[in-house]
FIKOLZA-1660 file (N, C-alpha, C; in steps of 0.1 Angstrom, whole numbers, plus 5000, padded with zeros to 4 digits):
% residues 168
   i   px   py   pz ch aa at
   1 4865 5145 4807  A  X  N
   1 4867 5158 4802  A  X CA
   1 4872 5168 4813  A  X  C
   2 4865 5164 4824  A  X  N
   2 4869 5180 4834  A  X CA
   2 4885 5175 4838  A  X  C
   3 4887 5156 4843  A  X  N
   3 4903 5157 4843  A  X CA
   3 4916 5159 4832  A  X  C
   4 4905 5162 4821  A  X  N
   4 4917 5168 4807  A  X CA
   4 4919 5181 4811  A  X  C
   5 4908 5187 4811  A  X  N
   5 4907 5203 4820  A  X CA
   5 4915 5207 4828  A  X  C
   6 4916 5198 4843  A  X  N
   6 4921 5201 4853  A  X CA
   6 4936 5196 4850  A  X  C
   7 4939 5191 4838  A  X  N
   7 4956 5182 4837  A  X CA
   7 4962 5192 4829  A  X  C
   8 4953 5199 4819  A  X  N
   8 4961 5210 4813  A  X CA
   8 4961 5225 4820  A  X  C
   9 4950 5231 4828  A  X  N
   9 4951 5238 4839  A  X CA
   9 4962 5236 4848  A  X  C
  10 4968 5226 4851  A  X  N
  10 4978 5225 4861  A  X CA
  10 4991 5226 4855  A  X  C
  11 4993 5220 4842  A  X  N
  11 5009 5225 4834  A  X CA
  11 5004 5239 4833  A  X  C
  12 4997 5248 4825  A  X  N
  12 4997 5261 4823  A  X CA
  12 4998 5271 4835  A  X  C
  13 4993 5262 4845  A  X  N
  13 4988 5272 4858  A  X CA
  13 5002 5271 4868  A  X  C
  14 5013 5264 4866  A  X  N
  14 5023 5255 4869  A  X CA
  14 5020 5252 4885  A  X  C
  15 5007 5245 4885  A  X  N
  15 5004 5244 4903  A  X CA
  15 5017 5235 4911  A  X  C
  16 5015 5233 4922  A  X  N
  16 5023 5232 4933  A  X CA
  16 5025 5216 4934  A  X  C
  17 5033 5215 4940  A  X  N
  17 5037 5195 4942  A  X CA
  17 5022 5194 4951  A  X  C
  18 5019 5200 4961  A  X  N
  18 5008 5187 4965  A  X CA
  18 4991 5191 4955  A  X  C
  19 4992 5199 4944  A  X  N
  19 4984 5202 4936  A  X CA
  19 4985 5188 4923  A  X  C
  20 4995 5189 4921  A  X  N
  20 5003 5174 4913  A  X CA
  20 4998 5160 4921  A  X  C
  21 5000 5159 4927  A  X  N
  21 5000 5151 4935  A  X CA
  21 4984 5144 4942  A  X  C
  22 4975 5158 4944  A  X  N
  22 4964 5156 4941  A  X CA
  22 4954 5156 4925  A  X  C
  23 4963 5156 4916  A  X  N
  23 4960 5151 4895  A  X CA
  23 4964 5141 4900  A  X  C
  24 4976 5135 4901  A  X  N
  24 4979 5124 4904  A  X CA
  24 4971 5113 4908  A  X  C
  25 4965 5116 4925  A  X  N
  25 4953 5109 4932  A  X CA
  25 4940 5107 4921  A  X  C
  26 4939 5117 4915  A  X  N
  26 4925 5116 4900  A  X CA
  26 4926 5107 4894  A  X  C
  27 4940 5107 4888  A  X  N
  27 4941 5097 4877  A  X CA
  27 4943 5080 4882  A  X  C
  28 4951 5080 4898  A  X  N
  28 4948 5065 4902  A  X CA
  28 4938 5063 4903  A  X  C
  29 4928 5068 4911  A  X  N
  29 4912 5065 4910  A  X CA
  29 4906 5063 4897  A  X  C
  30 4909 5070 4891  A  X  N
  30 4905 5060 4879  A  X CA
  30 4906 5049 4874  A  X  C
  31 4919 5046 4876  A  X  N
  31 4929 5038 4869  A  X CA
  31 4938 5040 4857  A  X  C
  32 4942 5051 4859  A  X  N
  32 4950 5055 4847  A  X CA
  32 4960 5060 4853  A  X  C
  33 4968 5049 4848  A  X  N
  33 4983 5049 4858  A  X CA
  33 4993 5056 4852  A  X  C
  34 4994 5052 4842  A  X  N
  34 5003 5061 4837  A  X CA
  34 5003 5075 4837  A  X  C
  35 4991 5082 4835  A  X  N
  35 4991 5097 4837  A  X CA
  35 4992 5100 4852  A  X  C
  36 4990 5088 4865  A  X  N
  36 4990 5092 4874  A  X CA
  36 5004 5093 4880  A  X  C
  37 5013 5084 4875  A  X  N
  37 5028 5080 4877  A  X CA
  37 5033 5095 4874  A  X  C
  38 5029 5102 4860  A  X  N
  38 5037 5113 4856  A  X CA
  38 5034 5123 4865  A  X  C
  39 5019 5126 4870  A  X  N
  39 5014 5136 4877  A  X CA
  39 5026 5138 4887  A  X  C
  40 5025 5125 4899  A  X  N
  40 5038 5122 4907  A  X CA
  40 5049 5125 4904  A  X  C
  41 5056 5124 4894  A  X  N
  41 5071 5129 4893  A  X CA
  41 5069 5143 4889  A  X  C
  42 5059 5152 4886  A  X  N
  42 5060 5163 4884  A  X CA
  42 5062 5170 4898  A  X  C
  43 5050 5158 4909  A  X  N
  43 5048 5167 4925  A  X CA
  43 5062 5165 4934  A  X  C
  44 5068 5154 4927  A  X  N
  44 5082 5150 4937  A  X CA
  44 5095 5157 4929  A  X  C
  45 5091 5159 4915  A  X  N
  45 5102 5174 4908  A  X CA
  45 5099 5183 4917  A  X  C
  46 5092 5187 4918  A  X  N
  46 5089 5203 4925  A  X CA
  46 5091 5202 4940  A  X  C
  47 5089 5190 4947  A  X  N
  47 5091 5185 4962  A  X CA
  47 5098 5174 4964  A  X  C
  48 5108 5169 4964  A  X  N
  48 5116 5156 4968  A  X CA
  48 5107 5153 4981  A  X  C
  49 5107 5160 4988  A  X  N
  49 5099 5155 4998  A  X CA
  49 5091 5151 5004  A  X  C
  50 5078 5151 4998  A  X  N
  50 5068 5147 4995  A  X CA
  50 5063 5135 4998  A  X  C
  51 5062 5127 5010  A  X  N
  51 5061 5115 5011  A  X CA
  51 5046 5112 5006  A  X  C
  52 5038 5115 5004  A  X  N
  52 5027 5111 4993  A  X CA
  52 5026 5109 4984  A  X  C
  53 5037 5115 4977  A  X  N
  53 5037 5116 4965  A  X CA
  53 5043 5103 4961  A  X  C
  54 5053 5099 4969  A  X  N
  54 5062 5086 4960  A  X CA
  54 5052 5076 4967  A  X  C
  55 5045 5074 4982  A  X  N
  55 5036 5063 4985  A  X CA
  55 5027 5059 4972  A  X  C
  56 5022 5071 4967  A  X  N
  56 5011 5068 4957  A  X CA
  56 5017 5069 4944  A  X  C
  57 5026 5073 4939  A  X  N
  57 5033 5065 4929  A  X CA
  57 5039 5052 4928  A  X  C
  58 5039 5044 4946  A  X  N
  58 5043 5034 4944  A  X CA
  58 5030 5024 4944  A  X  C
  59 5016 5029 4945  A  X  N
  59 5008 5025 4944  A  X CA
  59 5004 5015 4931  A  X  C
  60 5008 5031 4919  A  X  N
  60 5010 5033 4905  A  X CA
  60 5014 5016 4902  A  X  C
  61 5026 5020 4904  A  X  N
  61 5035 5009 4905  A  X CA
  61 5030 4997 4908  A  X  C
  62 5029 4990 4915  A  X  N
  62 5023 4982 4921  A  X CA
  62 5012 4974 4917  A  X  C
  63 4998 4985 4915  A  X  N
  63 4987 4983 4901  A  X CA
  63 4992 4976 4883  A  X  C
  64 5007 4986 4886  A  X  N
  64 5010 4975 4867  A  X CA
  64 5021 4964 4874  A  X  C
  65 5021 4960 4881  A  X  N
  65 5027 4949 4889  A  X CA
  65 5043 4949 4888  A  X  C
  66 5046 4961 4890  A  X  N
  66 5061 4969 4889  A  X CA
  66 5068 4970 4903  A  X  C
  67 5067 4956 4909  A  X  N
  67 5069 4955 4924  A  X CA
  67 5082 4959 4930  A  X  C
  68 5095 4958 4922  A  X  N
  68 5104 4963 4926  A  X CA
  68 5104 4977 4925  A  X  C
  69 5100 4990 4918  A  X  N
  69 5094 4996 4916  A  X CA
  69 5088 5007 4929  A  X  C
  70 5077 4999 4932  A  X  N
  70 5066 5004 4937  A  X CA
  70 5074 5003 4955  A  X  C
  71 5078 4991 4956  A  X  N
  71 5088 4991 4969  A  X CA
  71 5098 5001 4971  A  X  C
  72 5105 5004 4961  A  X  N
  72 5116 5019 4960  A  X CA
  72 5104 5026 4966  A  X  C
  73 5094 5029 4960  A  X  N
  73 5092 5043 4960  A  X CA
  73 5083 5045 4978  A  X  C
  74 5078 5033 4978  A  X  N
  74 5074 5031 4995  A  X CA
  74 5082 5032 5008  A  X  C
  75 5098 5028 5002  A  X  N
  75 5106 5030 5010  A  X CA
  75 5111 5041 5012  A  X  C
  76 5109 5052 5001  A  X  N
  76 5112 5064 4998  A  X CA
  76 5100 5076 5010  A  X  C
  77 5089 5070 5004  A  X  N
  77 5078 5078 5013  A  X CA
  77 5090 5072 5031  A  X  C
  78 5089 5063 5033  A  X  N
  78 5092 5060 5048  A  X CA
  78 5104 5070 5053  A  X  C
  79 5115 5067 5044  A  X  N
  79 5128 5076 5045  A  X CA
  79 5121 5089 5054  A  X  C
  80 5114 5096 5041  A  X  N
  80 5108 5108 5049  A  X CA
  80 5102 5110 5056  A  X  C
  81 5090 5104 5062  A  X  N
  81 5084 5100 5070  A  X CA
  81 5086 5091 5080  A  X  C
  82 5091 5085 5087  A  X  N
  82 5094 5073 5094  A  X CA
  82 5082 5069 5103  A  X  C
  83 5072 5075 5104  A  X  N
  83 5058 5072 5110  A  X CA
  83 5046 5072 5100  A  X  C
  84 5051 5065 5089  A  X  N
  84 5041 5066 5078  A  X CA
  84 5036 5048 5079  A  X  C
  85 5027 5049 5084  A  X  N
  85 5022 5035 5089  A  X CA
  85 5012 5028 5076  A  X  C
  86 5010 5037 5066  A  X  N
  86 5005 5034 5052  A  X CA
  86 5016 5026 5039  A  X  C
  87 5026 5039 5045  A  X  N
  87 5037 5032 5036  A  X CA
  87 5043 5018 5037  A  X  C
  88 5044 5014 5050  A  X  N
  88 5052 5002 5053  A  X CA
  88 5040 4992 5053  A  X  C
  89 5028 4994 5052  A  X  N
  89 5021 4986 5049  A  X CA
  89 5022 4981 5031  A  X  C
  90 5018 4993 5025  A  X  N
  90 5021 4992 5012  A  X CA
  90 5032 4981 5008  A  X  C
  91 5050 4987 5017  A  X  N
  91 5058 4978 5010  A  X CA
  91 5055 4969 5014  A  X  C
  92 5051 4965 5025  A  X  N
  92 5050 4945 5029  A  X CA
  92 5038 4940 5016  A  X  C
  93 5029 4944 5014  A  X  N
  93 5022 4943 4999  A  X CA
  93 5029 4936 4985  A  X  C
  94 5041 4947 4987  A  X  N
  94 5049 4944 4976  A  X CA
  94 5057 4931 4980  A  X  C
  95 5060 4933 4991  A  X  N
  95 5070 4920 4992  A  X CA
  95 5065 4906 4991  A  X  C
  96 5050 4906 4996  A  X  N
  96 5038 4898 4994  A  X CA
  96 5037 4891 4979  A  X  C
  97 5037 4903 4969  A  X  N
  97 5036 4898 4959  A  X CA
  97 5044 4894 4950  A  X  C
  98 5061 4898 4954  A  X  N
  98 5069 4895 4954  A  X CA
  98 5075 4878 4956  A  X  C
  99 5067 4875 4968  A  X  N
  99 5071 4860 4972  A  X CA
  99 5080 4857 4985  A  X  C
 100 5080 4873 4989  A  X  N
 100 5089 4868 5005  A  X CA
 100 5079 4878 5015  A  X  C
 101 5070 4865 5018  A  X  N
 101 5069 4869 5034  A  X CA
 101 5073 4877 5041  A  X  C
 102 5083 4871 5047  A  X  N
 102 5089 4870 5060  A  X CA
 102 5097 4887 5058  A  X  C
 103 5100 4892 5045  A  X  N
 103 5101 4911 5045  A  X CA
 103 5087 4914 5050  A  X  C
 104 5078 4911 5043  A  X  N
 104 5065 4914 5045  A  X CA
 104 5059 4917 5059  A  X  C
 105 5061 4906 5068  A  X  N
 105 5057 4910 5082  A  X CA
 105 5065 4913 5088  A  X  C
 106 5081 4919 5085  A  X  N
 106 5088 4932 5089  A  X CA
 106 5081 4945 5088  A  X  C
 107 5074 4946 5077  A  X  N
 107 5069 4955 5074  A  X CA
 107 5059 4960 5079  A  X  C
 108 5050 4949 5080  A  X  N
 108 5037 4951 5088  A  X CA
 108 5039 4955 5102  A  X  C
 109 5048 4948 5107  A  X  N
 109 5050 4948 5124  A  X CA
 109 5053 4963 5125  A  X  C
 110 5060 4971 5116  A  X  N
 110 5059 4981 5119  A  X CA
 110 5050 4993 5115  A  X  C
 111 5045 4992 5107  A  X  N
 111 5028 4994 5105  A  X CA
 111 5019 4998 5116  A  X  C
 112 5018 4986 5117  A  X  N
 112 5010 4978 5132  A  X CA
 112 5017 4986 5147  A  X  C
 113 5030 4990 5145  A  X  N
 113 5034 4991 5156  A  X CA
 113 5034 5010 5158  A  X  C
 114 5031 5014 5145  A  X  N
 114 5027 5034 5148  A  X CA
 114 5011 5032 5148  A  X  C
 115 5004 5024 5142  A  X  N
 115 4988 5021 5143  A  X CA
 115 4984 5011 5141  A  X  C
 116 4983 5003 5155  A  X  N
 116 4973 4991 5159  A  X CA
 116 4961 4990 5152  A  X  C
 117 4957 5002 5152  A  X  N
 117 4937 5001 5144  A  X CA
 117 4941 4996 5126  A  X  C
 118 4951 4993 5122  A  X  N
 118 4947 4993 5107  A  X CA
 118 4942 4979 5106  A  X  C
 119 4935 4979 5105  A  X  N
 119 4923 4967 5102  A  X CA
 119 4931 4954 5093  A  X  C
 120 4932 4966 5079  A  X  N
 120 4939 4958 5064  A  X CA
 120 4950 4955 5070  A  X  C
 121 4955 4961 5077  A  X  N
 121 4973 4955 5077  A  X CA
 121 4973 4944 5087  A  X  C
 122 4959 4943 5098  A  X  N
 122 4965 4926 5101  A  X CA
 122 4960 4917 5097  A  X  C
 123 4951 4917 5089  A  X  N
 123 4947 4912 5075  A  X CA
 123 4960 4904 5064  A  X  C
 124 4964 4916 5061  A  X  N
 124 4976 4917 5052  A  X CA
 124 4986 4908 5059  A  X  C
 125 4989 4908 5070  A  X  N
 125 5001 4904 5079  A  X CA
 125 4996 4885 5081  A  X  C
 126 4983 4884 5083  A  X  N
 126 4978 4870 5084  A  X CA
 126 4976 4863 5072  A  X  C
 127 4977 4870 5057  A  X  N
 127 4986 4863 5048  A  X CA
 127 4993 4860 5044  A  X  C
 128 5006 4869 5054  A  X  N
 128 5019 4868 5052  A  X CA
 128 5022 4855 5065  A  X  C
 129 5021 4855 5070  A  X  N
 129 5020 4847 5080  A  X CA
 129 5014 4831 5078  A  X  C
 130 5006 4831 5071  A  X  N
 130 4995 4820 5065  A  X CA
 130 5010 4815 5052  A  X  C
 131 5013 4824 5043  A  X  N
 131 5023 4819 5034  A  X CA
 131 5036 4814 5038  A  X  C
 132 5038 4821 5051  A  X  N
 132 5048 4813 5059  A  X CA
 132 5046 4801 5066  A  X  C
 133 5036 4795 5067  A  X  N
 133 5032 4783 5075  A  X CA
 133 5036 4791 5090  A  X  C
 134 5030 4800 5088  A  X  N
 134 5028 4801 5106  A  X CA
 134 5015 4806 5111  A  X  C
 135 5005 4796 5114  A  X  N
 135 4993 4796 5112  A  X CA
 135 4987 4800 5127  A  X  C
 136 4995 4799 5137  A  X  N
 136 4987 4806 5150  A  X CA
 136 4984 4818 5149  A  X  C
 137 4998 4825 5142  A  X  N
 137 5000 4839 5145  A  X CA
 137 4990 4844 5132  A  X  C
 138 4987 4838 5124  A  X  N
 138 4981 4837 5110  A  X CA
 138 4964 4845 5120  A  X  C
 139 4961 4831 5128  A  X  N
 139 4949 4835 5129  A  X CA
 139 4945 4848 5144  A  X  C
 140 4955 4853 5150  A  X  N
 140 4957 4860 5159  A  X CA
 140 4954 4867 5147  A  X  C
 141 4961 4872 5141  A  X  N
 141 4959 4887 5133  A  X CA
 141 4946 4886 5125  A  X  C
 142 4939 4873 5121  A  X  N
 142 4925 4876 5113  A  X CA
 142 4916 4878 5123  A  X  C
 143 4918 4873 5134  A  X  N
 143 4908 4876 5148  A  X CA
 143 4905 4893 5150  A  X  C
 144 4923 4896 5150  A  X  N
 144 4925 4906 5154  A  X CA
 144 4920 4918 5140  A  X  C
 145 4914 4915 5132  A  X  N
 145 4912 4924 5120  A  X CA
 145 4898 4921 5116  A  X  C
 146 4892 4910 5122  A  X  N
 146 4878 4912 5126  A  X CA
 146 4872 4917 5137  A  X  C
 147 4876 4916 5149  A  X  N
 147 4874 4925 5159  A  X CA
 147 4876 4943 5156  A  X  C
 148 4884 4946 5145  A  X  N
 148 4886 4960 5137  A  X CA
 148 4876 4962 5128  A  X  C
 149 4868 4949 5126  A  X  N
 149 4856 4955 5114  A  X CA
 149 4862 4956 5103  A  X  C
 150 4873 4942 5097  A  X  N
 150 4878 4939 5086  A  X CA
 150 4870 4929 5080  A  X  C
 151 4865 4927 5066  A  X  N
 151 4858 4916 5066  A  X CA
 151 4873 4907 5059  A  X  C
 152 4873 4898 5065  A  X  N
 152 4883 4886 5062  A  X CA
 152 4880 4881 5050  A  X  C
 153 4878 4878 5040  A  X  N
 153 4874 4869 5030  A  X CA
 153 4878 4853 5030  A  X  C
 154 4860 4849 5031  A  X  N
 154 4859 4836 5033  A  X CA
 154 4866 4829 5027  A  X  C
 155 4872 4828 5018  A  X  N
 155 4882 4817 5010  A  X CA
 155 4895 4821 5015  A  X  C
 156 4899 4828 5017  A  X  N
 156 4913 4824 5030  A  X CA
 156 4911 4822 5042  A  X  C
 157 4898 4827 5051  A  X  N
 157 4891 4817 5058  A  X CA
 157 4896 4802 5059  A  X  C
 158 4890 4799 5048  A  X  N
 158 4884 4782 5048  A  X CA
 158 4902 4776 5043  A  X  C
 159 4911 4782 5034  A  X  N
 159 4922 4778 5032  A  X CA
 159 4929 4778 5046  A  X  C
 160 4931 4789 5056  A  X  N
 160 4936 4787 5065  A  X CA
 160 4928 4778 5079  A  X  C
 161 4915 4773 5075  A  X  N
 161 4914 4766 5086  A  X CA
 161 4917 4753 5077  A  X  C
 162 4919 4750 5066  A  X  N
 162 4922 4736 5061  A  X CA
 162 4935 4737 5062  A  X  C
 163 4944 4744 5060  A  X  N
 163 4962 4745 5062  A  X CA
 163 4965 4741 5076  A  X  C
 164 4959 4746 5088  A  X  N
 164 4961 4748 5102  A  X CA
 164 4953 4734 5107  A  X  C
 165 4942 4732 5105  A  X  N
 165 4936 4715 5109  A  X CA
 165 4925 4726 5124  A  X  C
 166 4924 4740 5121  A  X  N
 166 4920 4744 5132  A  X CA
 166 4901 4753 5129  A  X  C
 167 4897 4751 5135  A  X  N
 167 4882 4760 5131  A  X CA
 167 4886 4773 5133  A  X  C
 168 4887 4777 5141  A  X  N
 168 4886 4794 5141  A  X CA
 168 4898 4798 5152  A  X  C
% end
């Protein structure tokens, strides 16, 4: 009820792109993508520039498994941003689930390379790396994302110590 409130308050009220944008954030937390996708093109009508606005639309995206999609719109946050170390994580995500790696830890490396602390991204990157059969670097980065206070999950654990022939 209060985000039917707050969604028709904001067309009447005609609030601001990062006001949209923050409807937007409501509605992905919930999971209601579609109202959150529209919020987004209302906040990036009113702001082209907006690099949050299209990251978390491509979120949107991504959630209904609209990967080409959701990659536009991550590339789009970056365009603006070029130190958006969220975004290029996001696309390597997409490329992940996509089926090519090897974009994927382009993506990450640069990630990784505006903010070393992101836990999930060398996480993220030791999957991508694991799907490439490159299993050293696979486990550098799970080391490196448990020493960040990532929890690894045990079943890619135990897959990448049976893929590698290695314990830890």
């Amino acid at each position: 009820m209060t985000l039917l409130l707050a969604a028709g308050y904001a067309h009447a009220q005609g609030l601001s792109a990062e006001n949209y944008s923050r409807l937007g954030d409501m509605h992905l937390t919930r999971g209601e993508l579609d109202q959150a996708i529209s919020s987004y093109n209302k906040a990036i009508e009113l702001n082209p520039k907006l690099a949050d606005a299209y990251n978390n639309r491509g979120l949107a995206y991504a959630r209904k498994e609209q990967y080409d999609r959701a990659a536009g719109d991550f590339s789009r946050a970056i365009e603006i941003n070029p130190t958006f170390d969220r975004a290029y994580n996001n696309l390597g995500n997409s490329y992940v689930a996509k089926g090519e790696p090897e974009r994927a830890i382009s993506n990450y490396d640069k990630a990784i390379a505006i903010n070393s602390k992101l836990a999930d991204t060398h996480n993220n990157r030791a999957l991508a790396y694991y799907l490439s059969k490159q299993y050293d670097k696979a486990w550098d980065d799970v080391h490196r994302a448990q020493d960040l206070g990532y929890p690894v999950n045990p079943a890619f654990l135990e897959a990448l110590r049976k893929e590698s022939g290695r314990d830890k």
